[in-house]
Structures are given as C-alpha cells and as structure tokens.
C-alpha positions in Angstrom: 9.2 -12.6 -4.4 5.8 -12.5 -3.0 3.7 -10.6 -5.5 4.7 -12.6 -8.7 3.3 -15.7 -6.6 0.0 -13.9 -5.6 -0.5 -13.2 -9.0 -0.1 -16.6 -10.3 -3.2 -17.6 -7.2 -5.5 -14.9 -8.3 -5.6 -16.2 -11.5 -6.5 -19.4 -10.4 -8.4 -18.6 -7.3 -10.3 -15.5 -8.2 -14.4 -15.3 -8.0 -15.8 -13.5 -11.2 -16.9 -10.7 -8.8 -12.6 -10.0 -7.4 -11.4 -10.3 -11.4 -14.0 -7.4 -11.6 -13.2 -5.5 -8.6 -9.2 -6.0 -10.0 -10.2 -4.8 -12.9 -12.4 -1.6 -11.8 -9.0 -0.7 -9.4 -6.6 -1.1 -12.9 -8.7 1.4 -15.0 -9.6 3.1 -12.1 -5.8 4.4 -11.6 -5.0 4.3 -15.5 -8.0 7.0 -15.5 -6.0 8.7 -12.4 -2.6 8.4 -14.3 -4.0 10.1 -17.6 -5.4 13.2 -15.1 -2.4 13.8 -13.2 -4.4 12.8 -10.0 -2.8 11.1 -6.9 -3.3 7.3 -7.5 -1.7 5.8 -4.3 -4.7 4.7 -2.5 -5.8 3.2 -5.8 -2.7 1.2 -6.5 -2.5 0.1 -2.9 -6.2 -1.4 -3.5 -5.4 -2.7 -6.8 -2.6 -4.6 -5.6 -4.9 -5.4 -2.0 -7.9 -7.0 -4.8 -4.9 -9.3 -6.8 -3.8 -10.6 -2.8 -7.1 -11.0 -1.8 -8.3 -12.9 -4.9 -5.1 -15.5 -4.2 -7.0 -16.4 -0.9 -3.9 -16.4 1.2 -4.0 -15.2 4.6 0.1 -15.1 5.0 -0.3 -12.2 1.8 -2.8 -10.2 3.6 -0.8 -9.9 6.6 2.1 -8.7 4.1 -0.4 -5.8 3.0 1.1 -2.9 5.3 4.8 -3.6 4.1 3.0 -3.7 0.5 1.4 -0.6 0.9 4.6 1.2 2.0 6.2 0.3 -0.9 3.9 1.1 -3.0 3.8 4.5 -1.4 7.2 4.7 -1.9 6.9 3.4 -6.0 4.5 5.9 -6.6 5.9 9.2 -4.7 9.5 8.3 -7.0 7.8 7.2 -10.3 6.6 11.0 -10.4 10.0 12.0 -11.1 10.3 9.8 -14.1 7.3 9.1 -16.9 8.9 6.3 -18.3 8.0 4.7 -14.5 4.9 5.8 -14.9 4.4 4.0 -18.8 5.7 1.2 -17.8 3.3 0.7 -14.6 0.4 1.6 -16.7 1.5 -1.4 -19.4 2.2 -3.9 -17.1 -0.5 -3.4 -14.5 -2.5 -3.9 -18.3 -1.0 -6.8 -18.6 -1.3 -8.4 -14.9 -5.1 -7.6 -15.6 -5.1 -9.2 -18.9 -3.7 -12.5 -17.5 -5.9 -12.8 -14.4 -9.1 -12.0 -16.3 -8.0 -15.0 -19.0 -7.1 -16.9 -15.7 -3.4 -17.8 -16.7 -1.5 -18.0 -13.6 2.0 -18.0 -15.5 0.7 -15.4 -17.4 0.2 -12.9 -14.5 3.2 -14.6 -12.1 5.8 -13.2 -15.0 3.4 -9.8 -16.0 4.0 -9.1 -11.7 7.7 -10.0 -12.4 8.1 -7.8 -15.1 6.3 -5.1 -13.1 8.3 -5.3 -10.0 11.5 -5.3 -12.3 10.3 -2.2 -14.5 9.7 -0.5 -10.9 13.6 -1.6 -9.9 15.3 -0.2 -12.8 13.5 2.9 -12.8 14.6 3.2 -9.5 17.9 2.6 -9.8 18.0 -0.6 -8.2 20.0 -3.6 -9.6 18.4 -6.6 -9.8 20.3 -9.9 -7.4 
C-alpha cells in the first residue's frame, strides 16, 4: 500500500540528481541479476532512492520493515526465475516512469511489482 504511493511522489518530487541515483541502483542490480551476484543491498537502496526522492519522512521511517522484506523477496525469488524476470521488468518499468516523471505511471509499475512478487510467492492477493 505504501510503495505504489511513494512511487507516484518520486515522480513528481524527484531532483534530476535522485532520478539518476534511482536509476544507477536499477541497472546497478540488473547488472547483479545477469552475474548471479547477491543483489539485496542494491534492491534495498534502490527501493531507499524511489522513498527518498518522494520526500516523505513517514516512508523513511518505514525503511527497516522495507528492507526486511525485501530481504525476504530476494532470498525466495532465488528459488524461482520467473521472480526474478519479472523484478527485472518491472523495476524497468518503475524507472521508466519516474525518469518521464509520470506519477501514475510508476504508482501502477510498483503495483504491478509488488503483485508479481505475491504471486510468485504464493500469496493471494485481498
């Protein structure tokens, strides 16, 4: 509920220098995902630049429970590569619309993101 919603304030609050830095932390982990490396620090500071370029101190204190999940998302999606192709697609496509600065765009790119992570989970959506 709170990451589609961050999305949607990055791409309207975002300096040019945190698109970047959300940008350098997408192809940073894509790079990690190709090599087999461990991405979790990357993801956790890929998702960290999109909350901090929303400008919302309520979201940063959210971070910790964030990360944790994220740990979590990324420990399971090794188990599964269709996880894994669908994080690299839609992480594309939250960059896409933050960088073109379409809030709607990158509030329903997070929503599809956070379902794709559900149902390759096993987690039925409410």
């Amino acid at each position: 509920m709170v990451e589609p919603q961050t999305a949607y304030y990055a791409a309207k609050r975002a300096t040019p220098q945190e698109i970047k830095r959300i940008l350098r932390y997408g192809k940073l982990e894509e790079e990690q995902i190709k090599n087999g490396e461990d991405r979790t620090l990357t993801e956790q500071a890929f998702h960290k630049a999109i909350n901090q370029a929303a400008h919302n101190e309520f979201v940063e204190r959210l971070m910790p429970v964030i990360y944790k999940a994220i740990d979590s998302g990324v420990r399971l999606s090794e188990r599964s590569g269709a996880v894994v192709e669908d994080t690299l697609n839609d992480h594309r496509m939250i960059m896409e619309f933050i960088a073109n600065r379409d809030p709607l765009g990158a509030k329903t790119a997070m929503e599809l993101h956070i379902i794709h992570a559900m149902r390759g989970f096993g987690i039925q959506e409410e």
